[in-house]
N, C-alpha and C positions, 0 to 999 in steps of 0.2 A: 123458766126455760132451762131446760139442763143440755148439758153439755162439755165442751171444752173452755177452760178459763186460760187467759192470755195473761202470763204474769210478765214475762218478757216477750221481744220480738224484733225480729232484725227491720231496716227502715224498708223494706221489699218485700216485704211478705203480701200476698193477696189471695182471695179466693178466685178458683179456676175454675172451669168442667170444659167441654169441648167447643167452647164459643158459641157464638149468633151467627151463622150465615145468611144472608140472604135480606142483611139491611146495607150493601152498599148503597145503593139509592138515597139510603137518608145520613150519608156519610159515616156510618159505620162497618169498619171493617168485621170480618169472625173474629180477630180477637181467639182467647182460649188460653189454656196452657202452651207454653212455651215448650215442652216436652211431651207429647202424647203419649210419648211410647210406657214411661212412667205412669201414665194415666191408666193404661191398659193393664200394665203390670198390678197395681198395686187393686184395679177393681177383681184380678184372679187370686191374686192372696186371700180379698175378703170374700172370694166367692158372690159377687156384686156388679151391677151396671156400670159398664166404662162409664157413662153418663152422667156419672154422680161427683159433684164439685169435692173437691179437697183444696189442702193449703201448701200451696205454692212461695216456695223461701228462697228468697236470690242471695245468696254469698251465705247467711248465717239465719240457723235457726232461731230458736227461743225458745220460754219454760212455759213450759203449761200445766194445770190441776184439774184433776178429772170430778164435776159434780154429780158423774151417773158411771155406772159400770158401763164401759165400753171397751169393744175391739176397735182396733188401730193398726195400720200399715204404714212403713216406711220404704219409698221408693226415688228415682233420679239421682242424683247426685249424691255417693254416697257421704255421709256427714256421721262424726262423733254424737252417739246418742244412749242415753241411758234412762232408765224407768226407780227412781228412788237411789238413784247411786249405782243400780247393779247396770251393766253395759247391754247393750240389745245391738242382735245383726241387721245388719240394714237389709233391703228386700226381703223383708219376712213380716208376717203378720205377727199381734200380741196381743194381751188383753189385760188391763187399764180397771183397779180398782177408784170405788171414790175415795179423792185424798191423796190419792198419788199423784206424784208428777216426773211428767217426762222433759226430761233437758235434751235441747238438739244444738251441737254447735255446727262450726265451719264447715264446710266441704272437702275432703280430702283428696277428690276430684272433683271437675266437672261445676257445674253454678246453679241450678235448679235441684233444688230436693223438694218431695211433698210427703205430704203427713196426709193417709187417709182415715177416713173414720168408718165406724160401721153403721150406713146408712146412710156414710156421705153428708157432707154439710149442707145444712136448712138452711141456707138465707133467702135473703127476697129474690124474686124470679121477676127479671127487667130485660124486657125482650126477647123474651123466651130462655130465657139462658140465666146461672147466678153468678159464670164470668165477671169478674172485675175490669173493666176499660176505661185504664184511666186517661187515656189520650183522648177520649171520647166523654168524660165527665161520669162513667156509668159504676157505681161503687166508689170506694176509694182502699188504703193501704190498710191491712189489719193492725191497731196500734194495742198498748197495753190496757189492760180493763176490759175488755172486747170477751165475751162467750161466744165463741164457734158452736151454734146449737148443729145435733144430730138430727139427723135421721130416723124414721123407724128401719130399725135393724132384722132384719129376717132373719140371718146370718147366725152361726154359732161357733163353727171351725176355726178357732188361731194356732198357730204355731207352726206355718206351713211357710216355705222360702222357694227362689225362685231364682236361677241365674239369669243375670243381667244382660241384656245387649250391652255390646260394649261402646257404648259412644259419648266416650267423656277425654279421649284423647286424640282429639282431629281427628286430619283422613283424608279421602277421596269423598267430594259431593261430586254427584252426579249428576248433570244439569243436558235438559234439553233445549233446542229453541222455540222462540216463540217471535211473535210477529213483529216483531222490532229487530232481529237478530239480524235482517240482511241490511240494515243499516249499518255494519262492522263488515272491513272488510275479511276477505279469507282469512289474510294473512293476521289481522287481528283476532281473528277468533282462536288462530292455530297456536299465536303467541300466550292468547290468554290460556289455554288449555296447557300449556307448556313451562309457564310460571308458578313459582310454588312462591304460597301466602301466606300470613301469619296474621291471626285474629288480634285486630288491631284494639285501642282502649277505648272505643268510641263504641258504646253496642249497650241495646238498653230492648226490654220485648218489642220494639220497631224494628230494628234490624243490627247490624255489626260488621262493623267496617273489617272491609279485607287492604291488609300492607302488603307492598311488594318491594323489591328492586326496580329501575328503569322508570323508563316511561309510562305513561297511563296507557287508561284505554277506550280513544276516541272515538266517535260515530260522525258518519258523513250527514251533511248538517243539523248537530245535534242543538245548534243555538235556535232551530226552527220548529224542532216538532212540539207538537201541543199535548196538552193536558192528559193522559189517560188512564182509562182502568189499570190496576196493580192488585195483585193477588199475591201470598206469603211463596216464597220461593225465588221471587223477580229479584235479578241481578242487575242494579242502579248503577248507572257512571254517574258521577258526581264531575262538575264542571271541569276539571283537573284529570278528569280519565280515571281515579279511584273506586272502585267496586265495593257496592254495600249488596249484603243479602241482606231480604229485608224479609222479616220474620210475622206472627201472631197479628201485632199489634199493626201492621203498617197500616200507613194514606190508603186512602184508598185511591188518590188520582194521583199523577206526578207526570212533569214533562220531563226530568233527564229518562238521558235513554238505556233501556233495558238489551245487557247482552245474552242473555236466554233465562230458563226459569230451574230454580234445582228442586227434584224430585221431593214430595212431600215424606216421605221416610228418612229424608236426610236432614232433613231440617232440627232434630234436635240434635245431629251431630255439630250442628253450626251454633246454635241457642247455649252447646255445655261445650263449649268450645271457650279454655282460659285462655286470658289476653297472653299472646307471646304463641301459640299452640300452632303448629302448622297444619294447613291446608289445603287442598291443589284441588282443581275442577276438571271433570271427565264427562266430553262429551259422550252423551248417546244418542241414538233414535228415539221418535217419539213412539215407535211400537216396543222397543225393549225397557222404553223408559215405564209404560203401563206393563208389561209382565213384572219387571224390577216392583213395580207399586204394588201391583195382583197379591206377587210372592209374600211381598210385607203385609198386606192387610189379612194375608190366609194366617199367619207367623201369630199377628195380633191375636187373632180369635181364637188359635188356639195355647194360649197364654194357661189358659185353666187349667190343661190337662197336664202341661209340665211343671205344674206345682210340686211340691214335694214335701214331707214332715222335716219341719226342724230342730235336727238336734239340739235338746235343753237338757240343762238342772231340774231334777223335781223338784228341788226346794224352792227354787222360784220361778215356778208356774204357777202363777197366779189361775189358773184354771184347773187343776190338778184333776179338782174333784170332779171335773162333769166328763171324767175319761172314766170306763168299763174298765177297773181294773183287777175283777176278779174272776171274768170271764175266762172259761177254760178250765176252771179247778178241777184235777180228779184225786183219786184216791191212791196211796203208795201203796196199799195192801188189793188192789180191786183188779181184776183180773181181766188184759185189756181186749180177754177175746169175749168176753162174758157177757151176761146180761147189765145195763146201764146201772149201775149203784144207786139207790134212791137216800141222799141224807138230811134228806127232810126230819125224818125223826129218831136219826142219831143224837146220843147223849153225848 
């Protein structure tokens, strides 16, 4: 099997693609990456299906050896990375002899970084999806020794970069309500929308605790309601009135109560969001909260066409040779209003 070899790896690393939906029922949540937007970005670098798994790295990369020539993308959180020593920009595609290896460290922002491949990673397909869930037993962590097989790669174009949305330093989430929300009253909702929060150290792909000042934030009787559906987005009070966004990986049922739900485009502002990082919640409508969604998914798709060439060394581009670089030659002596110069059988 060829592919990518795992010679280190930080203890969080997993394969992603865009989850399972549609096994609550059998108590699994979608699941997926923790950052989509990264998902999106990094399948227009390789000119490739968002669809396709890559490796998902929480806090710290690892080293890896390439057994087959491949393209590779680096997207999410940006992190210290270099291809044999020599340094590589993040959000940009590259192309990966055999025998090389690629070092990824920390994060210099933000918690999630992924490493794509071209043709996206092969692993087993368990429940439609090759998602890793580990709250749910489905996969497990990428460890050392491990070959990340590829893809077949269709793909040929590297060296192309991409600006980043920028959400790796809090912010405003935007959060709707939802049917549990008139369980809080006005005045609590108005307070929660008014307090600013700071991503607490509790937060793991389930969700991540929001810290405040003051008092919690309680529901009228929240020691009563029962058990229900949760979906990624749902804002939990915890028995104390503390707020969890609950992310990818959540329950899928839960009785504390939910004081609305934050817009799926926000959610990896919450996901790269480091502990200490402030936060604050803005209500909206649930018609401006789907144009806000509209806007983001139209943004996604067109991810391809704001690609752009990135500037490199020729000496180390590893692709050099599969560029037309003598295309356009004419002649100093050939007259440019003239007949085409034939130097075919020029001595």
């Amino acid at each position: 099997m060829k592919g990518l070899k795992v010679l280190r790896i930080g203890p969080a690393a997993s394969i992603q693609d865009r989850g399972r939906p549609g096994h609550l029922d059998q108590g699994v949540s979608c699941g997926g990456a923790a950052d989509l937007v990264a998902l999106a970005e990094g399948a227009a670098l390789l000119r490739q299906d968002a669809g396709l798994a890559a490796l998902e790295m929480a806090g710290i990369g690892g080293l890896f050896e390439a057994t087959v020539p491949l393209r590779f993308a680096l997207t999410g959180a940006p992190m210290a990375a270099s291809l044999d020593g020599a340094p590589l920009a993040w959000n940009a595609s590259h192309q990966m002899q055999v025998g090389q290896k690629l070092d990824i460290g920390a994060p210099r922002k933000g918690l999630y970084g992924y490493l794509h491949l071209g043709g996206g990673i092969a692993s087993e397909i368990t429940l439609g999806a090759r998602a890793t869930h580990l709250m749910s037993g489905l996969g497990r962590a990428v460890a050392v020794g491990d070959l990340l097989p590829v893809g077949a790669d269709r793909g040929r174009e590297v060296g192309l970069t991409l600006a980043a949305e920028d959400r790796f330093q809090g912010g405003e989430l935007r959060i709707v309500e939802s049917f549990q929300s008139g369980l809080f009253s006005e005045e609590v909702r108005a307070r929660f929308a008014e307090t600013g929060f700071e991503r607490g150290s509790r937060a793991n792909r389930m969700g991540v605790e929001m810290v405040s000042q003051g008092e919690g934030f309680a529901a009228a009787g929240q020691l009563n309601i029962l058990s229900e559906v949760i979906v990624p987005g749902d804002v939990q009070m915890t028995g104390d009135g503390k707020p969890f966004v609950l992310l990818r990986e959540a329950q899928t049922t839960g009785g504390y109560p939910r004081i609305g739900t934050v817009l799926p485009c926000d959610l990896a502002r919450v996901a790269q969001a480091q502990a200490g990082m402030a936060l604050r919640f803005r209500w909206v409508s649930l018609e401006e909260g789907l144009l806000l969604q509209g806007n983001h998914d139209k943004q996604m798709r067109a991810l391809p066409s704001a690609c752009q060439p990135l500037l490199r060394d020729p000496a180390m581009m590893q692709d050099l040779l599969s560029y037309q670089l003598v295309g356009g030659a004419v002649s100093a002596e050939a007259d440019p209003f003239g007949e085409p110069h034939d130097f075919g059988d020029t001595p």
